[in-house]
C-alpha positions as CSV (number, residue, x, y, z in Angstrom):
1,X,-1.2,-10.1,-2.8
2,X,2.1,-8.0,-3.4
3,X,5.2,-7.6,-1.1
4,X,5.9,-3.5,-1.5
5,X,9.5,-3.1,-2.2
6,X,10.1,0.1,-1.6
7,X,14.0,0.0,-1.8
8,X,13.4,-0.6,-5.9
9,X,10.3,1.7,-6.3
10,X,11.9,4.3,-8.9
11,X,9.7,7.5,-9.8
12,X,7.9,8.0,-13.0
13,X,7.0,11.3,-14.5
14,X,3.3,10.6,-15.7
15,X,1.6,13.0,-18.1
16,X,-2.0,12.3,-17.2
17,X,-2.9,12.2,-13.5
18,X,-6.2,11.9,-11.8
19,X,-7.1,11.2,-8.0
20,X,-8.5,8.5,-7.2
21,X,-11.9,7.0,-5.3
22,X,-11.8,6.6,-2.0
23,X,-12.3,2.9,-1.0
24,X,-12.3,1.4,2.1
25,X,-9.8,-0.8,3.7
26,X,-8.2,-2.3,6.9
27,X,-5.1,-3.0,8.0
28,X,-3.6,-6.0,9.9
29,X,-0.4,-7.3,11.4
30,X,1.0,-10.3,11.5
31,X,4.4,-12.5,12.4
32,X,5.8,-15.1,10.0
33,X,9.2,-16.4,10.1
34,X,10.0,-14.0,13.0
35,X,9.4,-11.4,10.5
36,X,6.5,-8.9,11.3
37,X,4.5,-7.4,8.3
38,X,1.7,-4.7,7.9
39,X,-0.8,-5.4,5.4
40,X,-3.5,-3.3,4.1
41,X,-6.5,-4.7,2.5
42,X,-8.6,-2.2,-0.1
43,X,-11.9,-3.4,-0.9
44,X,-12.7,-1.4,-4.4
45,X,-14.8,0.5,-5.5
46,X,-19.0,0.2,-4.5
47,X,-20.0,-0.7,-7.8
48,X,-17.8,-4.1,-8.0
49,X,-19.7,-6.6,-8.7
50,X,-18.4,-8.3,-5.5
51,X,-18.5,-5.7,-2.8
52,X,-17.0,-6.3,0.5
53,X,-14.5,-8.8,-1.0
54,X,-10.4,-7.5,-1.1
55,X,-9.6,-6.0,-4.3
56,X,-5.8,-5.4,-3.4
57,X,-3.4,-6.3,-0.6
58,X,-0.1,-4.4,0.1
59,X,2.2,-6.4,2.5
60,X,5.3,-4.2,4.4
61,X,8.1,-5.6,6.7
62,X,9.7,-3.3,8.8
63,X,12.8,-2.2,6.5
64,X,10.3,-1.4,3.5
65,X,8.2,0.8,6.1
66,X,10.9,2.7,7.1
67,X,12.3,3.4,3.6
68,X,7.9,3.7,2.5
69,X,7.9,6.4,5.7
70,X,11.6,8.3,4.6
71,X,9.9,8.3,0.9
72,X,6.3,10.2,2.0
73,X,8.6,12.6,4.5
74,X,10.3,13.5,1.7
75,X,7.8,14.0,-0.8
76,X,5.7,16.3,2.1
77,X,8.7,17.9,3.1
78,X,7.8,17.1,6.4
């Protein structure tokens, strides 16, 4: 399990690139510590050997959101 923080994230030039599988996942929201957090569960891909069981989990509290948000706005230009 992995707490994004987006505020540290720096960018990377890579020289090989490739797009991914899709994979499914959920998402889910939760309060701790008067804190609420996103999460997003991915399962993998469908020839793991344990399908249906989480592969990754990527936790966001509201400030990393709203810098994760600003990030993909201004990657999209949108």
């Amino acid at each position: 399990m992995a707490r994004l923080n987006v505020s540290e994230m720096e960018k990377i030039e890579k020289t090989k690139n490739s797009v991914q599988e899709e994979v499914a996942a959920t998402y889910s929201t939760f309060i701790k510590d008067n804190e609420k957090y996103f999460q997003i569960d991915m399962y993998g891909s469908k020839e793991r050997v344990f399908t249906g069981k989480v592969s990754q989990v990527v936790q966001l509290d509201k400030e990393n959101a709203i810098q994760l948000i600003t990030l993909l706005q201004e990657v999209f230009n949108v």
